[in-house]
FINUBA-413624 format. One line per field, with one value per atom (N, C-alpha, C): atom name; chain; residue in three letters; x, y, z. Coordinates in pm, 1 decimal. Example, Ala and Ser with C-alpha at 12.3 -4.5 7.8 and 13.67 -1.06 7.14 Angstrom:
2
site <- [N, CA, C, N, CA, C]
unit <- [A, A, A, A, A, A]
code <- [ALA, ALA, ALA, SER, SER, SER]
c1 <- [1319.0, 1230.0, 1320.0, 1285.0, 1367.0, 1290.0]
c2 <- [-569.0, -450.0, -330.0, -225.0, -106.0, 3.0]
c3 <- [780.0, 780.0, 780.0, 708.0, 714.0, 787.0]
REM end
This chain:
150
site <- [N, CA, C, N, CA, C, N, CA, C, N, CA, C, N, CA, C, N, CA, C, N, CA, C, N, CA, C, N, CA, C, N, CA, C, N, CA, C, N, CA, C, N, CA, C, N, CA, C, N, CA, C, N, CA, C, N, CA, C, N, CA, C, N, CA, C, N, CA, C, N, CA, C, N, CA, C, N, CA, C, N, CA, C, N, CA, C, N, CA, C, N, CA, C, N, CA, C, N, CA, C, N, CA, C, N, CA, C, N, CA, C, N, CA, C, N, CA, C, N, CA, C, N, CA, C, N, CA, C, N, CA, C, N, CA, C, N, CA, C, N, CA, C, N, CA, C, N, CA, C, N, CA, C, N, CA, C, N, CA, C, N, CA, C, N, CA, C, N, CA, C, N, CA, C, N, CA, C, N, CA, C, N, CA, C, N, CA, C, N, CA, C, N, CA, C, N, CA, C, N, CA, C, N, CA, C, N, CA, C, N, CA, C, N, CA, C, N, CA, C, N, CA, C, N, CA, C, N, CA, C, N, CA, C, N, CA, C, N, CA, C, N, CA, C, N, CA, C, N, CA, C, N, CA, C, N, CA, C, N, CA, C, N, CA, C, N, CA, C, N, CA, C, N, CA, C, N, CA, C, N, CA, C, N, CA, C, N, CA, C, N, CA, C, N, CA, C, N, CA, C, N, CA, C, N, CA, C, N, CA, C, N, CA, C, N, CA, C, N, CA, C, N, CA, C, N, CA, C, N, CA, C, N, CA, C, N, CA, C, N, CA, C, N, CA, C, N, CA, C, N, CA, C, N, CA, C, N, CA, C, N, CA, C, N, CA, C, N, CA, C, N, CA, C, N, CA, C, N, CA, C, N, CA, C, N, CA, C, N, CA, C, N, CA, C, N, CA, C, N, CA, C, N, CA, C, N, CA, C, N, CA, C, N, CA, C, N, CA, C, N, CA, C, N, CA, C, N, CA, C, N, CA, C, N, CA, C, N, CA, C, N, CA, C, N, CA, C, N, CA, C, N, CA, C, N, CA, C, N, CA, C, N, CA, C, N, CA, C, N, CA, C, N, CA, C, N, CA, C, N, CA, C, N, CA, C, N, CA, C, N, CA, C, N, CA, C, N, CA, C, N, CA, C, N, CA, C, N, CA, C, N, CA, C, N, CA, C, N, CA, C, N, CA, C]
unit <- [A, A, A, A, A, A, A, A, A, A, A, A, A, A, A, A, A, A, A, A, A, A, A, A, A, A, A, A, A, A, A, A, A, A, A, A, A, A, A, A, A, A, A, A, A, A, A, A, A, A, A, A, A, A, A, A, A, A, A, A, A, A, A, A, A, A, A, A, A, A, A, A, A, A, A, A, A, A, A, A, A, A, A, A, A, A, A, A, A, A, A, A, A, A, A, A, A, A, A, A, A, A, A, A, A, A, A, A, A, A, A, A, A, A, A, A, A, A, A, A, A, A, A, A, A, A, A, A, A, A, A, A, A, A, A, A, A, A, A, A, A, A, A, A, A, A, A, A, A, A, A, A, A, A, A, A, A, A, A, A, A, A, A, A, A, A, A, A, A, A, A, A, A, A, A, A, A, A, A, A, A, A, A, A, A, A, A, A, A, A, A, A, A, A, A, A, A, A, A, A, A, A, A, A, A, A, A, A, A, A, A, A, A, A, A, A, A, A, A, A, A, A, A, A, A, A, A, A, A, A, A, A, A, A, A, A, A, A, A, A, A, A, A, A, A, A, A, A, A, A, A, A, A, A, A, A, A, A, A, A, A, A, A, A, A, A, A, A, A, A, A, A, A, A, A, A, A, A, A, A, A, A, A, A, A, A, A, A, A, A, A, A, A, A, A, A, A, A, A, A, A, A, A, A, A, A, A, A, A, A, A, A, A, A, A, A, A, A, A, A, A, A, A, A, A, A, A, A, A, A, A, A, A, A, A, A, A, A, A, A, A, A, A, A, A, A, A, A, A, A, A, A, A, A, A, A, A, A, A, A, A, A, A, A, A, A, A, A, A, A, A, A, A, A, A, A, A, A, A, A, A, A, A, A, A, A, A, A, A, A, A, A, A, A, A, A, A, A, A, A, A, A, A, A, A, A, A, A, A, A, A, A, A, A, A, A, A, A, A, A, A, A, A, A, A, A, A, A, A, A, A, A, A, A, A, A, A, A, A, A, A, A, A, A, A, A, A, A, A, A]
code <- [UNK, UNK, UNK, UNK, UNK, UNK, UNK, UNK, UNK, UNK, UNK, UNK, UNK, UNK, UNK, UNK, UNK, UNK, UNK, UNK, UNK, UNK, UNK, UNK, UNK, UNK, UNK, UNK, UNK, UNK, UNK, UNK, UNK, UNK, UNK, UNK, UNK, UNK, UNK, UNK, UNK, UNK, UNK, UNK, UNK, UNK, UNK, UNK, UNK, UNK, UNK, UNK, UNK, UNK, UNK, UNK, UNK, UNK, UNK, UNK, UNK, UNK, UNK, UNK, UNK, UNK, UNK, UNK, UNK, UNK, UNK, UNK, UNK, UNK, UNK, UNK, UNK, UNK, UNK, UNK, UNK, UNK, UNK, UNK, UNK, UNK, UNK, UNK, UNK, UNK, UNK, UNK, UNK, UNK, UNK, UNK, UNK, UNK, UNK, UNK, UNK, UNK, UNK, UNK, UNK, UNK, UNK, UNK, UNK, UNK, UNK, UNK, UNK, UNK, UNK, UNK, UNK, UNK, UNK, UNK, UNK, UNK, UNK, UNK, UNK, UNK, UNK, UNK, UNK, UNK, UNK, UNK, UNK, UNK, UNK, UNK, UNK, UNK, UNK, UNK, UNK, UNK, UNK, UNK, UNK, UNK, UNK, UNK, UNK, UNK, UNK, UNK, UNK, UNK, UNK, UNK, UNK, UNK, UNK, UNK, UNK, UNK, UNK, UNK, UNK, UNK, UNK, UNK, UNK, UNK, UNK, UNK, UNK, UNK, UNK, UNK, UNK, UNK, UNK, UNK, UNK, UNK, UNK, UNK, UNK, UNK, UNK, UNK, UNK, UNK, UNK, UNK, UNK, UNK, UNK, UNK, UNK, UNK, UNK, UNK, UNK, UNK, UNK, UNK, UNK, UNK, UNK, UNK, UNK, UNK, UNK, UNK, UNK, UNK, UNK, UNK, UNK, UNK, UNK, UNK, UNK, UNK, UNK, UNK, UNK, UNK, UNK, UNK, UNK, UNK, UNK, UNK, UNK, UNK, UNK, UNK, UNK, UNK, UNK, UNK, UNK, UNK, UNK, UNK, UNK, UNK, UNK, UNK, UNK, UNK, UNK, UNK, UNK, UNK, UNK, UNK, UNK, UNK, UNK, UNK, UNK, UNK, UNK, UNK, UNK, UNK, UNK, UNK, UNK, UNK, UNK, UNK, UNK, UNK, UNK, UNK, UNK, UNK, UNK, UNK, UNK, UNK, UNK, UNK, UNK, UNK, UNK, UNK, UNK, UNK, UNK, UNK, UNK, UNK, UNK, UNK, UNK, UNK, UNK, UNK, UNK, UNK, UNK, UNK, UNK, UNK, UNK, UNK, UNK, UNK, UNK, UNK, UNK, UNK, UNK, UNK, UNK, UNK, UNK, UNK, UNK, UNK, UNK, UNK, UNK, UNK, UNK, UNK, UNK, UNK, UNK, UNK, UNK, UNK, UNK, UNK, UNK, UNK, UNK, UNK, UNK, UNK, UNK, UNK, UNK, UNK, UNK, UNK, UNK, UNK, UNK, UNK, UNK, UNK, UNK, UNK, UNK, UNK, UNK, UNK, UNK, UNK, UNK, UNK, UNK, UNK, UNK, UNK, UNK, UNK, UNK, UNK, UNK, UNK, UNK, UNK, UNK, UNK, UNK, UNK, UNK, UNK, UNK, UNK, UNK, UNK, UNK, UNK, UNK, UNK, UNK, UNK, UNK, UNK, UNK, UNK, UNK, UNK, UNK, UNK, UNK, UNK, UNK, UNK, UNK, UNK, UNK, UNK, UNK, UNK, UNK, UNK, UNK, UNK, UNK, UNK, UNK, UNK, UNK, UNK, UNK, UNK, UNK, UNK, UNK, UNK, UNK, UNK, UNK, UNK, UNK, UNK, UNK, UNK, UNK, UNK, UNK, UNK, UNK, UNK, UNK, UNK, UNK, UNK, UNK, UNK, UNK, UNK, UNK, UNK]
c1 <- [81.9, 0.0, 85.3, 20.4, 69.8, 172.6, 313.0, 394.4, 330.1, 338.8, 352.4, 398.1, 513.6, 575.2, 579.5, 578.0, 620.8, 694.6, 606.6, 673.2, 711.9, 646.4, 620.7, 732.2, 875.8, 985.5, 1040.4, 1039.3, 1158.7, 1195.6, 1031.5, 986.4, 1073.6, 1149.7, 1197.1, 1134.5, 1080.1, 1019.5, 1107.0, 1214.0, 1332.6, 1461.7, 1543.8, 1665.5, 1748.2, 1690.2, 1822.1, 1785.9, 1673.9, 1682.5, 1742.1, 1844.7, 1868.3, 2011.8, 2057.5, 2177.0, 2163.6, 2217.1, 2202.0, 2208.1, 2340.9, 2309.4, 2411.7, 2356.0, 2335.2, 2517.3, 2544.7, 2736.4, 2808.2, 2720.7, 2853.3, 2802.1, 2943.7, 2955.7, 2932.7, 2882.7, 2919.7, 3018.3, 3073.9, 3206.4, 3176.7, 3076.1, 3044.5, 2885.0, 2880.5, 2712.3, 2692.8, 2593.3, 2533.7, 2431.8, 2413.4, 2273.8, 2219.3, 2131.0, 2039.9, 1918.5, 1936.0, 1840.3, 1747.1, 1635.3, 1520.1, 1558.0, 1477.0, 1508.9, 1385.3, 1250.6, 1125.4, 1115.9, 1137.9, 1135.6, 1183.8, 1305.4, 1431.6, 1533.8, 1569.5, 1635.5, 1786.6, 1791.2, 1955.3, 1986.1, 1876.0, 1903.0, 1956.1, 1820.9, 1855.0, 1974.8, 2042.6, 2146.3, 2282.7, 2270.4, 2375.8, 2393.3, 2245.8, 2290.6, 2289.7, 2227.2, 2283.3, 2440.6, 2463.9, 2652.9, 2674.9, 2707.2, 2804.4, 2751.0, 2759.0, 2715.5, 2739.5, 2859.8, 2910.8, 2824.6, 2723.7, 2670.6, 2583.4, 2599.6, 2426.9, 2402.7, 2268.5, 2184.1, 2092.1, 2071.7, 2025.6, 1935.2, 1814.1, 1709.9, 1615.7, 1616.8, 1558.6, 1455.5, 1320.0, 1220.4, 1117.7, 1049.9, 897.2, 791.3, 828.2, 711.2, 566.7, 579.6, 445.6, 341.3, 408.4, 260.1, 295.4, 359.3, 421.0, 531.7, 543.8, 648.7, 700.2, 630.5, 655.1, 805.2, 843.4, 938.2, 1062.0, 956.8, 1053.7, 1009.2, 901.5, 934.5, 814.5, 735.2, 720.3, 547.4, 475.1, 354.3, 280.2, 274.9, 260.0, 199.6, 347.8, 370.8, 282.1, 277.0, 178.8, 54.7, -5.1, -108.5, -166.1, -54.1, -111.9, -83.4, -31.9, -50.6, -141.0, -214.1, -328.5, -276.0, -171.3, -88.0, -166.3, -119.8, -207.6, -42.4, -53.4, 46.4, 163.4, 85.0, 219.4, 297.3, 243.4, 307.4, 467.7, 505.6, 662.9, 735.3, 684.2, 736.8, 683.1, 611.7, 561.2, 668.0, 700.1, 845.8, 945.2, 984.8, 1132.8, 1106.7, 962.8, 1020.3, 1006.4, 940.6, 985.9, 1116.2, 1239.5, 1307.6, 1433.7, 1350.1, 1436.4, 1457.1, 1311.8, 1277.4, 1359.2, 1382.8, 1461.1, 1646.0, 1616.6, 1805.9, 1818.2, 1705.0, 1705.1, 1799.6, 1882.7, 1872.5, 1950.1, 2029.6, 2135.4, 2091.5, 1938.6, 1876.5, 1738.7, 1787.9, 1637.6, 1632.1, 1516.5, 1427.1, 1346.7, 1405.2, 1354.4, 1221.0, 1122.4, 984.5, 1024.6, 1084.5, 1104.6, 1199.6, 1189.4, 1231.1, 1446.1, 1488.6, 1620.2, 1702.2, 1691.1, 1713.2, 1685.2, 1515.5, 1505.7, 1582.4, 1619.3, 1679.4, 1824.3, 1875.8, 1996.9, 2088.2, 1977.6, 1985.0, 1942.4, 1872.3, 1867.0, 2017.2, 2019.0, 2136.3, 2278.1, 2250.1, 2373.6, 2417.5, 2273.6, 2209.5, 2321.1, 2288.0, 2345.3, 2466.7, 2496.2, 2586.4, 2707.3, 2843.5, 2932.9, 3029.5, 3068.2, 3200.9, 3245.8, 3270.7, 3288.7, 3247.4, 3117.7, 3069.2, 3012.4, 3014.8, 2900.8, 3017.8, 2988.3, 3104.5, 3065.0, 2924.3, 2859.7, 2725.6, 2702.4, 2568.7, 2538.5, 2389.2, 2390.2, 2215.8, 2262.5, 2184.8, 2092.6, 1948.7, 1875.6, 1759.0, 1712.3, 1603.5, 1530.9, 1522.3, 1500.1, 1562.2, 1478.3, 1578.3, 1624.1, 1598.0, 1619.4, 1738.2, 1829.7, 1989.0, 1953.3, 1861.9, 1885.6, 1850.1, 1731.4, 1729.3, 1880.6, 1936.4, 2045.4, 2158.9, 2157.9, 2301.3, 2241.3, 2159.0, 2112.4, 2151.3, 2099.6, 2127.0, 2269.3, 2334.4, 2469.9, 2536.1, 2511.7, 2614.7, 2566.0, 2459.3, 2439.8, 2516.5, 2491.2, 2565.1, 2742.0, 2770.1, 2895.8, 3006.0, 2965.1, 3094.8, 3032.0, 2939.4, 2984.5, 3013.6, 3059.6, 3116.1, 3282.2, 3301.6, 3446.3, 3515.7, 3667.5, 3751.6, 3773.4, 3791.5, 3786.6, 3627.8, 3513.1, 3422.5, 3374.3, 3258.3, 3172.3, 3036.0]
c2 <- [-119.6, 0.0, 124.6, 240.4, 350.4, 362.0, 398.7, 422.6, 522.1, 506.8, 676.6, 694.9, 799.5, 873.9, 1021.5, 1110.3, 1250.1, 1308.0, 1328.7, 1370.0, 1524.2, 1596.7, 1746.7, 1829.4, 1780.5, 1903.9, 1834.9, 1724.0, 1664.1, 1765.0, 1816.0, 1891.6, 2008.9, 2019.9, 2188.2, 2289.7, 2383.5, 2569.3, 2635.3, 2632.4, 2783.6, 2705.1, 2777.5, 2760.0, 2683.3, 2822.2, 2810.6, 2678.1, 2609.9, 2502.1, 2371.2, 2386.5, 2295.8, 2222.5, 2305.9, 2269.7, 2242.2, 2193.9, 2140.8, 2314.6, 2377.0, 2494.5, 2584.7, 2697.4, 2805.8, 2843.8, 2828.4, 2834.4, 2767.8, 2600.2, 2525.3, 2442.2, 2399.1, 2272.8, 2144.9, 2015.9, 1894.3, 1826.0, 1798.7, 1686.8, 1629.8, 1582.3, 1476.9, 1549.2, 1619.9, 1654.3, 1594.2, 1511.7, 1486.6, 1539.0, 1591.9, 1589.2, 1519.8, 1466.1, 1377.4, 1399.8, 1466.4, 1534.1, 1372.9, 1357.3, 1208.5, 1130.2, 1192.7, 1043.8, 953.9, 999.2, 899.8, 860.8, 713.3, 672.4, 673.5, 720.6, 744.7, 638.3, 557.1, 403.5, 435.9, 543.4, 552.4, 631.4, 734.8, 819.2, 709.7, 631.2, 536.9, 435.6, 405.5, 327.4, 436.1, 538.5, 607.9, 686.0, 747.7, 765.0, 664.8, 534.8, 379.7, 399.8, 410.4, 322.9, 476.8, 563.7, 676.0, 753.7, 709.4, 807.8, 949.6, 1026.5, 1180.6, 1245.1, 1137.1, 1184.0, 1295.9, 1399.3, 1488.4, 1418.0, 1451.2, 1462.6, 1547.2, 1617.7, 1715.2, 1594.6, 1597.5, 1491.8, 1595.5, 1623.6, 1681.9, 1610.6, 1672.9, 1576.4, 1641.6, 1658.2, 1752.9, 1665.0, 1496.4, 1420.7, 1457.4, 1474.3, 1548.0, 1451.3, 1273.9, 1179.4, 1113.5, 1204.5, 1125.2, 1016.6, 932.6, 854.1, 721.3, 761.5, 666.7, 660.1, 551.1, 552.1, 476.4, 512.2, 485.2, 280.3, 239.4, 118.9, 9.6, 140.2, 105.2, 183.2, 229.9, 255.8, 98.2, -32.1, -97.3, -145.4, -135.8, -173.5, -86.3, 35.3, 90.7, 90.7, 57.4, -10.2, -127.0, -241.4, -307.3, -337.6, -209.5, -172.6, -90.2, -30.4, 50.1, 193.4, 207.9, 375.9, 475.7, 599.3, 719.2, 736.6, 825.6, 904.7, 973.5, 1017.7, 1057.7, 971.9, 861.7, 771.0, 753.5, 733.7, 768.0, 913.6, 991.6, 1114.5, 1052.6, 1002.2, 1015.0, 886.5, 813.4, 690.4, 764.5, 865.5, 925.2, 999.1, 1105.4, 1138.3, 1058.5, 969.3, 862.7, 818.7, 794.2, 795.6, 905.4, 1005.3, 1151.1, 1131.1, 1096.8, 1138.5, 1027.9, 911.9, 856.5, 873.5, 974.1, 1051.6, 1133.5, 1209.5, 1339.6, 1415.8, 1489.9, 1647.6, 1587.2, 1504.3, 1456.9, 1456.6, 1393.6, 1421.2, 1503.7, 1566.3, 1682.5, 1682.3, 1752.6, 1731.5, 1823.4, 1883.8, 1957.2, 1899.3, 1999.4, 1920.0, 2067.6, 2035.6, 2155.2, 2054.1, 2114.7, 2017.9, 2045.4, 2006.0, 1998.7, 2175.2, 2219.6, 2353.1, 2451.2, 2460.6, 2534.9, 2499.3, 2321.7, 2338.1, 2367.9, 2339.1, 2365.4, 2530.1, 2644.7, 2705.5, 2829.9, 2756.4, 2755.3, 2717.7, 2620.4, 2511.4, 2619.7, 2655.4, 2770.2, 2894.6, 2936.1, 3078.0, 3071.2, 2923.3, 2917.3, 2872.7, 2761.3, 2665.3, 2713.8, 2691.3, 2767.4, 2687.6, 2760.7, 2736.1, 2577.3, 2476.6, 2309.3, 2272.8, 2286.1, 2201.7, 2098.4, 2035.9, 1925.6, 1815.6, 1705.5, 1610.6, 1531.2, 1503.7, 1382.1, 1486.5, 1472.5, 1519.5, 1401.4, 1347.2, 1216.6, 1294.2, 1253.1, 1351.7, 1225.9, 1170.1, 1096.8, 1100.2, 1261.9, 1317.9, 1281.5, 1420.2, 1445.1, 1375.7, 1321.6, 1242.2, 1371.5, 1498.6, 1527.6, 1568.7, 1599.4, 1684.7, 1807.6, 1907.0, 2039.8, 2063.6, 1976.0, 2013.7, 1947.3, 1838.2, 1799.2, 1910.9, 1949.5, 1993.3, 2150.9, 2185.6, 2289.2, 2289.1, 2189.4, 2167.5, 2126.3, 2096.7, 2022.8, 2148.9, 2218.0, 2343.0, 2466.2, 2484.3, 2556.8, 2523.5, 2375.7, 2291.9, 2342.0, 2295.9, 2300.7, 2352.9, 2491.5, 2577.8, 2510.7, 2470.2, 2421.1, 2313.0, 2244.2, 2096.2, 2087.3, 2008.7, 2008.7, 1953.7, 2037.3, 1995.7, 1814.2, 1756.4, 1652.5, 1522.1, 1651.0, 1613.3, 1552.7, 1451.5, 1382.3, 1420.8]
c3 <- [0.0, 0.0, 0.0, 44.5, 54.3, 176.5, 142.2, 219.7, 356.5, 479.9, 564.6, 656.6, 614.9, 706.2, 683.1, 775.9, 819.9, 666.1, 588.8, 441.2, 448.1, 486.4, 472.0, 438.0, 553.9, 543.0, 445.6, 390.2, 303.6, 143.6, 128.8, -13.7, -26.3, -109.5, -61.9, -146.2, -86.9, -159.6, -142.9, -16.6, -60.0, -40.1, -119.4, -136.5, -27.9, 100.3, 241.5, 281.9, 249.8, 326.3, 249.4, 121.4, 54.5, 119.4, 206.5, 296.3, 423.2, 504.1, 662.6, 719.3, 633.1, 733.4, 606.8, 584.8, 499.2, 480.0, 317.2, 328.7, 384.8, 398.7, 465.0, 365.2, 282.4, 205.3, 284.3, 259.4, 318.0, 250.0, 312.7, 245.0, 119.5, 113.4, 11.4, -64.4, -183.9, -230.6, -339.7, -322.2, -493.0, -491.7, -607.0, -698.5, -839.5, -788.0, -878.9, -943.2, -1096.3, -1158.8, -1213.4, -1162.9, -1200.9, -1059.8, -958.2, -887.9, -842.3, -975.6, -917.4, -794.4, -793.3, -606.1, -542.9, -571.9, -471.1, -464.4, -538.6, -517.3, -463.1, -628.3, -604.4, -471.0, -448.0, -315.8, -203.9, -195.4, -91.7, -43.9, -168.2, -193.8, -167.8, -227.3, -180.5, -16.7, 0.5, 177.4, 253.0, 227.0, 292.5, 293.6, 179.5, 193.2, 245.1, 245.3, 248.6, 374.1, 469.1, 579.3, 558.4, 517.9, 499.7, 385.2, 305.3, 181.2, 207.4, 159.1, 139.0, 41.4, 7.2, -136.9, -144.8, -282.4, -357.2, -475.8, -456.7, -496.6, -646.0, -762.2, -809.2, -924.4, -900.7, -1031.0, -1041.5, -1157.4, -1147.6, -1147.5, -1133.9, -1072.7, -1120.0, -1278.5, -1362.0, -1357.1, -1370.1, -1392.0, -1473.3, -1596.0, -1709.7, -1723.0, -1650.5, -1664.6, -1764.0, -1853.9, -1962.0, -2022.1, -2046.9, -2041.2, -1976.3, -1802.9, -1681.2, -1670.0, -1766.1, -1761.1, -1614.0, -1562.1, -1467.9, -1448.3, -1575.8, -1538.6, -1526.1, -1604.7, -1587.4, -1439.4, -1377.8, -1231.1, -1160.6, -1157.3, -1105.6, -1109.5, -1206.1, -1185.9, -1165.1, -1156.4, -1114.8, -949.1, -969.7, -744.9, -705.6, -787.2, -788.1, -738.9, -754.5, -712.0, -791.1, -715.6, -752.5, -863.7, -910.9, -1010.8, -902.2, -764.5, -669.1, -592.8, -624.2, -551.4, -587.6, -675.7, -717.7, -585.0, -618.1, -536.4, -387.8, -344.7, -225.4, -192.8, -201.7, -201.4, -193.5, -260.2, -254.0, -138.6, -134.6, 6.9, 169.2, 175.1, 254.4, 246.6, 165.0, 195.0, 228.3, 139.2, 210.0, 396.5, 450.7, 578.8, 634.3, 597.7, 704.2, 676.7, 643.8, 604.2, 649.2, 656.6, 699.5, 821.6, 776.8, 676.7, 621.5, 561.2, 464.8, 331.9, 336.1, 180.1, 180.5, 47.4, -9.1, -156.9, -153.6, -273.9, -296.2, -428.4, -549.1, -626.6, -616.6, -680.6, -896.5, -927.8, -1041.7, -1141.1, -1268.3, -1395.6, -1355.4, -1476.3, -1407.2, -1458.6, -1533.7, -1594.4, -1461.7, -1408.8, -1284.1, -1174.3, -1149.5, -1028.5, -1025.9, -1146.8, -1199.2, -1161.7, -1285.9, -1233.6, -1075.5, -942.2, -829.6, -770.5, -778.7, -732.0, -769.6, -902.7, -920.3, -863.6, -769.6, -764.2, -571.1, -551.2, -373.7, -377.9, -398.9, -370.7, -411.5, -296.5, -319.0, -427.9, -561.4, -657.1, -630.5, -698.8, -629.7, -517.3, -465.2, -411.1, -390.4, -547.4, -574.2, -624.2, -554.7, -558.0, -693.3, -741.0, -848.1, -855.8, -1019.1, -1075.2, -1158.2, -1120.3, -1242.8, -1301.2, -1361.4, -1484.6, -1504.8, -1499.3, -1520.3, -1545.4, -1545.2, -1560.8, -1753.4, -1741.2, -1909.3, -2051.6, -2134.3, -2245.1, -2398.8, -2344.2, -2458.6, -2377.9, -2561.7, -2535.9, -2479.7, -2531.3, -2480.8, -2322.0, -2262.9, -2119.1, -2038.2, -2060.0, -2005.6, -2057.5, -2131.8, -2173.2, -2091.8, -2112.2, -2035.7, -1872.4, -1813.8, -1683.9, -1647.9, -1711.9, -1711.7, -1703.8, -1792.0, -1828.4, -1695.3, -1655.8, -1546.8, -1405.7, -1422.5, -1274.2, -1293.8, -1372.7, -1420.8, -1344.8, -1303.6, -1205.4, -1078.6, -1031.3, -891.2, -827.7, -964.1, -1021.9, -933.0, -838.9, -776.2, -868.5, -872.4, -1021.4, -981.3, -893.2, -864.7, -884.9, -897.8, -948.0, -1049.5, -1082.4, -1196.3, -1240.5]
REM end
């Protein structure tokens, strides 16, 4: 059935709350433009205790594609159910992982607007299949890409 836990703060609306605490890098940041249910989130703040995550998806309904409307119906899920899974697992990370409800271009450039010059250790780009929104978002992320960064 329907996952439930305490979803509410996981969602982010402003910026300052995309960090544990406002101009402090964490050791370790990814951001993950498509993260539907959250798998990879989950798999990566499992293994990496030092991990933040930066969770981004506009969770429109449309997920064709992803291989998995099928499956959803035959679990009888609403269309939020994808997003409502990722942030269940935001919440049991929490503050280590958050989540962007905006396509990857807006969170991209947001993400550019705060985050200080290399701070982002991994960007996996999994969102959008066309070239121009990725190369769009790619190229915005870009300067706060650590030269040691992927």
């Amino acid at each position: 059935g329907m996952p439930s836990c305490p979803i509410k703060e996981t969602l982010l609306d402003r910026k300052k709350e995309a960090l544990p605490s406002a101009g402090d890098a964490p050791d370790m940041l990814i951001v993950e433009f498509g993260v539907f249910r959250g798998h990879t989130a989950d798999f990566l703040l499992s293994t990496f205790p030092n991990l933040y995550y930066i969770g981004v998806d506009i969770w429109d309904g449309d997920y064709s594609g992803r291989g998995s409307m099928s499956d959803m119906i035959m679990r009888n899920e609403s269309h939020d159910a994808p997003m409502i899974e990722a942030q269940c697992v935001m919440h049991r990370f929490w503050p280590r992982g958050r989540l962007l409800r905006m396509d990857s271009v807006q969170a991209a450039s947001l993400l550019r607007s705060f985050l200080p010059d290399g701070a982002v250790s991994m960007v996996y780009e999994d969102s959008s299949k066309t070239f121009s929104e990725v190369s769009s978002s790619l190229r915005l992320i870009d300067p706060k890409l650590a030269s040691s960064g992927m």
